[in-house]
C-alpha positions as CSV (number, residue, x, y, z in Angstrom):
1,X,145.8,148.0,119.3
2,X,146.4,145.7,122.2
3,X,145.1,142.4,122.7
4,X,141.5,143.1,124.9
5,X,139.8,139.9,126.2
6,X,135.5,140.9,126.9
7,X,134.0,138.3,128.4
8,X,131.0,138.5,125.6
9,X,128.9,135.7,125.2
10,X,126.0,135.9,121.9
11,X,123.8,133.2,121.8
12,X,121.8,132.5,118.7
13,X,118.3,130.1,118.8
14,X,119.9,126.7,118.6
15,X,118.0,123.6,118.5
16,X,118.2,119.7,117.4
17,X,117.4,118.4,114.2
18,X,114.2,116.9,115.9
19,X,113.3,120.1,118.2
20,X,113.2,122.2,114.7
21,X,111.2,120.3,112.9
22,X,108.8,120.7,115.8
23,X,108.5,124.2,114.8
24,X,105.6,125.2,112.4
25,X,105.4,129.1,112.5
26,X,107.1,131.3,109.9
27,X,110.6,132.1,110.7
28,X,110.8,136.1,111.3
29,X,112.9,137.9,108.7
30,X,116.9,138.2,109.6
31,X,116.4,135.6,112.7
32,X,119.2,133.1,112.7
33,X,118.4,129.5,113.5
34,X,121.5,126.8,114.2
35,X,120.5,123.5,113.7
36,X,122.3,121.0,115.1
37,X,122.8,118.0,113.0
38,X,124.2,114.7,114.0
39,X,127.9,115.5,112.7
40,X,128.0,119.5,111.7
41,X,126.4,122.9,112.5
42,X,124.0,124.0,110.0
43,X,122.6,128.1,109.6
44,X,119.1,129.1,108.6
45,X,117.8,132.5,108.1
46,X,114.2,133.5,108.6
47,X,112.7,135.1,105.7
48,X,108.9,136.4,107.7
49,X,107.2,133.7,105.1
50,X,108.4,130.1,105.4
51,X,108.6,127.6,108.0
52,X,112.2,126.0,109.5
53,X,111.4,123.1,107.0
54,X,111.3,125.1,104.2
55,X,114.1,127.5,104.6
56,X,117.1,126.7,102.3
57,X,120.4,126.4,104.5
58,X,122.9,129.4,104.0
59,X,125.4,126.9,103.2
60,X,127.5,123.5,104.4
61,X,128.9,123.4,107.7
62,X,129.1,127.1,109.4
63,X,131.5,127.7,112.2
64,X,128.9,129.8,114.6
65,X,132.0,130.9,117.3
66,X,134.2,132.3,114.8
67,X,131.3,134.4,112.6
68,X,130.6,135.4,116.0
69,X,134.4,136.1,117.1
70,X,135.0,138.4,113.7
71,X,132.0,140.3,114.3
72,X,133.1,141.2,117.7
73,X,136.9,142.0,116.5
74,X,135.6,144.2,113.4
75,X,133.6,146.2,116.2
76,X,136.6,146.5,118.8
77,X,139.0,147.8,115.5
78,X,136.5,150.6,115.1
79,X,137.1,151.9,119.1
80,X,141.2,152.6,118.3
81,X,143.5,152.4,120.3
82,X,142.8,151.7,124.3
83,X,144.3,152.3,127.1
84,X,147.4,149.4,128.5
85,X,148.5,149.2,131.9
86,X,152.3,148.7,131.6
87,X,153.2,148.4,135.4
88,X,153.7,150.7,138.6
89,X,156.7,153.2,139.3
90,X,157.3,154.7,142.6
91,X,157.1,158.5,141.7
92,X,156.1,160.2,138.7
93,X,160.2,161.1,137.4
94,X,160.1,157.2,137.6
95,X,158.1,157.1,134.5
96,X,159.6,156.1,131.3
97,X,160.5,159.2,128.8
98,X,160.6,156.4,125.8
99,X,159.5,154.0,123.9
100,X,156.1,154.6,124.8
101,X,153.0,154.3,122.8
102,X,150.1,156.3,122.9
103,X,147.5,154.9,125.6
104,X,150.4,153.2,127.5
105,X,149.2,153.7,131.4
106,X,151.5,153.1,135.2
107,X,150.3,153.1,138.1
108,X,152.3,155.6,140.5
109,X,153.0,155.2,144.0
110,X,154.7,153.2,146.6
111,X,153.3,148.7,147.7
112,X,152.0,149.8,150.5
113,X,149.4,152.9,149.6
114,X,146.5,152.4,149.5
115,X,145.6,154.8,146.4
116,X,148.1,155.2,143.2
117,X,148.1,157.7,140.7
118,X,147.3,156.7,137.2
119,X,149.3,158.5,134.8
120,X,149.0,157.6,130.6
121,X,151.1,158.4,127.5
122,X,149.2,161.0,125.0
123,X,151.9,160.5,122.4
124,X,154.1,163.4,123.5
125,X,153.6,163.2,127.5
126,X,152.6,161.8,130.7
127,X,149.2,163.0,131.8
128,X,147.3,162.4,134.6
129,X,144.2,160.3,134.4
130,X,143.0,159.5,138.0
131,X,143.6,157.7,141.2
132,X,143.0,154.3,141.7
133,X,141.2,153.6,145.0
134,X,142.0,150.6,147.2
135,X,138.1,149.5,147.8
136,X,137.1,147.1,150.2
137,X,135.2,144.8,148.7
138,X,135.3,142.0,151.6
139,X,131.2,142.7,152.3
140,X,130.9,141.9,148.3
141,X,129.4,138.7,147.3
142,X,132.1,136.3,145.5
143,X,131.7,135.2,142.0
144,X,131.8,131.5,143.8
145,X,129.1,132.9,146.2
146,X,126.9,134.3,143.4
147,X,127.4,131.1,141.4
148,X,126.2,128.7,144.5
149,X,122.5,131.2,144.8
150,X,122.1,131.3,141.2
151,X,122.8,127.2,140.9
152,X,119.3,126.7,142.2
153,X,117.3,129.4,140.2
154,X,119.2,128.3,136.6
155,X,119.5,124.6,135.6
156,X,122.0,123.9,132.5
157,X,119.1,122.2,131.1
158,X,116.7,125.4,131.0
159,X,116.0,127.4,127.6
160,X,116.6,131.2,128.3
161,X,114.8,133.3,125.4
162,X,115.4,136.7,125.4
163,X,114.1,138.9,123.1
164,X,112.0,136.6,120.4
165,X,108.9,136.4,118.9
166,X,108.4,132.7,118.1
């Protein structure tokens, strides 16, 4: 499988020692609360019954990012194999006839078109897939722009809840 990068962020209800123990409502059942202590990152899970306080901890110091990290990579090894764009040949009897792998994608056509061909590897031959459109996105909002409208609506400091019940 090749190496996929998603930009997949998962964010769990963390809090300070002091902002948990400000908490006085039964934890819902299954909802993970990170506690962060002076010197380690500490996991409690809600049971419906008991408070923060008197939930046991799951266990010493957790490491929240990689639990997180292998749950994502166990789901991405159950999609198979994806496609990978290898590069971008001039005609289509310019495309490799081996060592290819299944999924293996070029782009075909010459720098200066505008749209290329996408041709990918089934195992046993080239097929086409598509074309890939040269779009013009210059009347799209930058991720700089969108950053510098959304700096004054979102403050690092804000608490975003999505989704909770306590």
């Amino acid at each position: 499988m090749s190496n996929t990068t998603m930009n997949v962020k998962i964010y769990l209800d963390t809090k300070t020692t002091e902002q948990w123990a400000a908490v006085t409502q039964a934890i819902p059942k299954g909802y993970m609360c990170v506690e962060l202590a002076e010197n380690a990152t500490l996991l409690k899970v809600g049971d419906g019954v008991n408070t923060f306080a008197d939930l046991p901890y799951t266990g010493a110091v957790i490491d929240v990012d990689q639990i997180v990290k292998d749950a994502v990579a166990k789901e991405l090894e159950k999609l198979g194999a994806v496609f990978d764009i290898k590069g971008t040949v001039a005609s289509v009897s310019e495309l490799p006839a081996e060592n290819n792998e299944k999924g293996d994608v070029y782009l075909v056509g010459g720098e200066d078109d505008d749209d290329l061909t996408e041709y990918y590897w089934t195992g046993s031959k080239w097929d086409f897939m598509g074309t890939a459109v040269n779009v013009d996105l210059s009347n799209y909002y930058t991720k700089a722009e969108v950053d510098g409208l959304l700096e004054d609506c979102i403050k690092s400091g804000d608490t975003l809840i999505l989704n909770c019940t306590l």
